[in-house]
C-alpha positions in Angstrom: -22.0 -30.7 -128.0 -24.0 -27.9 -126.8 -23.1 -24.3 -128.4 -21.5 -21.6 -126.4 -23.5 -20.2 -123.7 -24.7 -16.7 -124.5 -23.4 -13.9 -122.4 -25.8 -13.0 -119.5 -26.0 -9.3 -118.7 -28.3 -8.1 -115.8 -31.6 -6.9 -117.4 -32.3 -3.0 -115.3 -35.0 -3.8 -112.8 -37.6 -1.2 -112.6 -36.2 0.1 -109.4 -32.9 0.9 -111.4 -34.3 2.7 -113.9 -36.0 4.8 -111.5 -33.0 5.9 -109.6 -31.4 8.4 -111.5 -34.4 10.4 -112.0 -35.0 10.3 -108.4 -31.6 11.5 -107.9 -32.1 14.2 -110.3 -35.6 15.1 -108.9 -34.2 15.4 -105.3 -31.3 17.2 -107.1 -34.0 20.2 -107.6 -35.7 19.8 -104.5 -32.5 21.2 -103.0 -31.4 23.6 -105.1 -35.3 24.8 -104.8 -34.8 24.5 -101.1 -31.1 26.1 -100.7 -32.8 29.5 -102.7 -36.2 29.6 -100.6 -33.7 29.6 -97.5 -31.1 32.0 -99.3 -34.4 34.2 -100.1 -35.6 34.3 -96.7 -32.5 35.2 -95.5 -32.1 38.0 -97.6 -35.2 39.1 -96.9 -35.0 39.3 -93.1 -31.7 40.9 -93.3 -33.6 43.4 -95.5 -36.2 43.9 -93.2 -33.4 44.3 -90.4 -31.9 46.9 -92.0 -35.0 48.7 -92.8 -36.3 48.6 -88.9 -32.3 50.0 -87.7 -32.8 52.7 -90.2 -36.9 53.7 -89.0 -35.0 53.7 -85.4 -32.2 55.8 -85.7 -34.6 58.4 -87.9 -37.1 58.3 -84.9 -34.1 59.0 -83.1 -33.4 61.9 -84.8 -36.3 63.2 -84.6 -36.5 62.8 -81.0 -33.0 64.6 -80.8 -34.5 67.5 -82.8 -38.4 67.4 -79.9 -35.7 67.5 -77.1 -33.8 70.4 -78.2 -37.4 72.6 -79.1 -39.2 71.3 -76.0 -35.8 72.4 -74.1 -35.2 76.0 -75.4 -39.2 76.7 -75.2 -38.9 76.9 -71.8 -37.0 80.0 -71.4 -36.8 80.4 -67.7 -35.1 77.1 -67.9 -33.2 76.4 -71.1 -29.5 76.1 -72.2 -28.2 79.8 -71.6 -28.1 81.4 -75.0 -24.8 83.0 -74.5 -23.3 79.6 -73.7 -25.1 78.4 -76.4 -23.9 80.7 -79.2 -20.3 80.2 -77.9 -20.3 76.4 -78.4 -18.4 74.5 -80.9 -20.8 71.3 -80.9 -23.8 69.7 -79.3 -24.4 66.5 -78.1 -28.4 65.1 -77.7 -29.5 61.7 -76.2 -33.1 61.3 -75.8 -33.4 58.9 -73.5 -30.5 58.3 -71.6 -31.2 54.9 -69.6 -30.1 54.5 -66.2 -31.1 51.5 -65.1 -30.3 50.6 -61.6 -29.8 47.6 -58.8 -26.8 47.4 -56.4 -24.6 48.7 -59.5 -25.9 51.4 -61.6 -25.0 51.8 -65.2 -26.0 54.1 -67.9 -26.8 53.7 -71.4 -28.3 55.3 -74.4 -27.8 56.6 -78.0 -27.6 60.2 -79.5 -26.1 62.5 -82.1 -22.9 64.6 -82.1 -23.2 68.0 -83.9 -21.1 70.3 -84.9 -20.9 74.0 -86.5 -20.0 74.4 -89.7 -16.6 75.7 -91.0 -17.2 78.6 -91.4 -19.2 79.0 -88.2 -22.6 79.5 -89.8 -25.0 77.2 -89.2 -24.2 73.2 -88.5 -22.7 70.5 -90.3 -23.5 66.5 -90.6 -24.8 64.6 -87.4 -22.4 62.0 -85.9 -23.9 58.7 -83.8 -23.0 58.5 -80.6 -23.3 56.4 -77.6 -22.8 56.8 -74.3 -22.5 54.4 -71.4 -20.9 54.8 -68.0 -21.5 53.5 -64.4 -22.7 54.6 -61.0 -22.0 53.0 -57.9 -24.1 53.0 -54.7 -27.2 51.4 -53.0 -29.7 51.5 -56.0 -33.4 49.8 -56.7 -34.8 50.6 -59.6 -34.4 52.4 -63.0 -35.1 55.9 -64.9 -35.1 57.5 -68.1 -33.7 61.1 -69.0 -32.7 63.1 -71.7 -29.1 64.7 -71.6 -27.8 67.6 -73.7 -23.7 68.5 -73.6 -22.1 71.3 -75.1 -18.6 71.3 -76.6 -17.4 74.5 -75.3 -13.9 74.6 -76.8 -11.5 72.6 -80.0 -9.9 70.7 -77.6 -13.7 69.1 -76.6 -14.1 69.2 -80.0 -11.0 66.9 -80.7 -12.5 64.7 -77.8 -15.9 64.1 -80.2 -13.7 63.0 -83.1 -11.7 60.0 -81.1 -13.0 56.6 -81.2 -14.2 57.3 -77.9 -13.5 59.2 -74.7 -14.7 59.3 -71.0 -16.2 62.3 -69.2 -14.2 63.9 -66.4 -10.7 61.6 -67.3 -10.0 62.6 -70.8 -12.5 65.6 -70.8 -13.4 68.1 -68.3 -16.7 68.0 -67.7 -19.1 70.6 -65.3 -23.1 70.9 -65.1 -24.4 73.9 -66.9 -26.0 76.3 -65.2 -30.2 76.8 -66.4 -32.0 79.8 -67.4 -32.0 81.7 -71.3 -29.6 84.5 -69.6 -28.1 82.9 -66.8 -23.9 82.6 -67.0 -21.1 80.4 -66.4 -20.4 81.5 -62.6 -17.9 79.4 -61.7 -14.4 78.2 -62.9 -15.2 74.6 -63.1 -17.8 76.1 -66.0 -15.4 78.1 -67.4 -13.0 76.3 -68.0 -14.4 72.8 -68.5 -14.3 71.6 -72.2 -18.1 70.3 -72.3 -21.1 71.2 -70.1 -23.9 68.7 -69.1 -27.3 68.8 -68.9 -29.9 66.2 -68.0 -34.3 66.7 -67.6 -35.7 63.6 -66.0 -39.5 63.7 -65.4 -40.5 67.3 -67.1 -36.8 68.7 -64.6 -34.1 70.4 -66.6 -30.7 70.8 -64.8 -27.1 70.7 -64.9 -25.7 67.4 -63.9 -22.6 65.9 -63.8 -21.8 62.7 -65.9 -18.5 62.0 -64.6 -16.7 58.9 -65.7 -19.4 58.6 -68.9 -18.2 56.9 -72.0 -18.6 58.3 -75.1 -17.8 56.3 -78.4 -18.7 56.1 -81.9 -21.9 54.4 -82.8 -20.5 52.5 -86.3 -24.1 51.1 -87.1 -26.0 54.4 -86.7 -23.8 55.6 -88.9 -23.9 53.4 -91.6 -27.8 53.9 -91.4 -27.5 57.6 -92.0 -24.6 57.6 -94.4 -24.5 53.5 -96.0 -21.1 53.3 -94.6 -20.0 52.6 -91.1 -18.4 56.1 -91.1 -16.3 57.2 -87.5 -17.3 60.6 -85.8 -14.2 61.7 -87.3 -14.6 61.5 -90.8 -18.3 63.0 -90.8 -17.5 65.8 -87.9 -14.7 67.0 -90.1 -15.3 66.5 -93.7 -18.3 68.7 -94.5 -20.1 65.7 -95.8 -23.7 66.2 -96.8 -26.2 65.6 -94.0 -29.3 63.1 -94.4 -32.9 64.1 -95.4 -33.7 62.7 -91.7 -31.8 64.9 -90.2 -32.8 68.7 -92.1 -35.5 68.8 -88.9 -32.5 68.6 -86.5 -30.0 71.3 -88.6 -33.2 73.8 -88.7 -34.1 73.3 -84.9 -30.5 74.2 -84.0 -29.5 77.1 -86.9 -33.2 78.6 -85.4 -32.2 79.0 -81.8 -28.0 79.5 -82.8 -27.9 80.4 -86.5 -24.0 81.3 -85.9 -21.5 80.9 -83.5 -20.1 83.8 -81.3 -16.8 84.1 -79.9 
């Protein structure tokens, strides 16, 4: 009688033996893939930061040209007794308007204001400011618009999340010249006087129904946290380096305020 059969157990093809080491290998490839991705991520978001950071110190900087250029012109600068008297500043260099049918304008700036103890000027604040314009319109403009916070209560406007011009603040155009006055009551009493020079012209404009808001990301740039205009207005925190050529340009032309 033939003997038992012996067992038969499949002998690993080639092909078999191969596989696990090509799952392994291809294992690799993605991990080696998922961190190339991960590392170019990283690395534009970097580079992102970096570029919003350039920006809003260019931006500064711009603030601070504006405010020289502006009060080197005596004959047709911010009065210097309305000047002294203010609680804060706002400067947007490069205020867009851009314009077809519907107007609407746009642009980013800084919110300063004086110090405690009324000497000098504390930490800039980001702003925005957007608003609309209706009427027949083709075409668009650039211009650079200065306001002065004449009073706390416009002061209390700068710290909420954001306000509008001529509704929750009374705005008036500012009058021009180093020694002219406020000569009307809508000046004298308004909480925050406007400015705007468009094309080498300085003059007081109106920005009625203007929106001003806190500009989070700016902020964050300047500071490394998304601070609100509230908690940098009013809590004497230290300034950036970027901004020192801002603080000197305004303590030089209103060192302290006058009442």
């Amino acid at each position: 009688m033939p003997g038992p059969r012996a067992a038969r157990f499949p002998v690993p093809s080639r092909t078999d033996a191969a596989r696990p080491h090509a799952r392994a290998h291809a294992n690799i490839e993605d991990m080696r893939l998922l961190t190339l991705t991960l590392a170019i991520t990283l690395g534009s978001t970097l580079l992102v930061a970096d570029e919003d950071t350039r920006k809003t110190d260019e931006r500064l900087d711009d603030a601070a040209s504006l405010f020289t250029e502006i009060m080197g012109a005596p004959d047709k600068s911010i009065p210097q007794s309305l000047l002294d008297k203010s609680s804060c500043i706002v400067l947007v260099p490069g205020l867009k308007k851009a314009a077809f049918v519907f107007g609407g304008k746009f642009g980013k700036g800084f919110a300063v204001c004086r110090a405690a103890n009324g000497l000098g000027w504390g930490p800039p604040a980001a702003i925005r400011i957007e608003g609309g314009s209706f009427g027949l319109q083709i075409g668009a403009s650039s211009s650079d618009v200065v306001l002065l916070v004449m009073n706390e209560r416009g002061m209390k406007r700068l710290t909420e999340s954001k306000f509008t011009l001529g509704a929750e603040a009374s705005v008036a155009a500012g009058p021009v010249g180093r020694n002219a006055t406020a000569q009307t009551d809508a000046m004298m009493t308004a909480e925050i006087l406007s400015w705007s020079r468009s094309r080498g012209i300085f003059a007081g404009v109106s920005l009625d129904g203007a929106t001003l808001r806190n500009d989070l990301d700016a902020n964050r740039d300047m500071y490394g946290k998304p601070w609100t205009s509230r908690q940098i207005l009013m809590s004497g925190a230290a300034p950036p380096a970027s901004a020192r050529k801002l603080l000197g340009i305004l303590s030089k032309y209103s060192p302290k305020k006058v009442s």
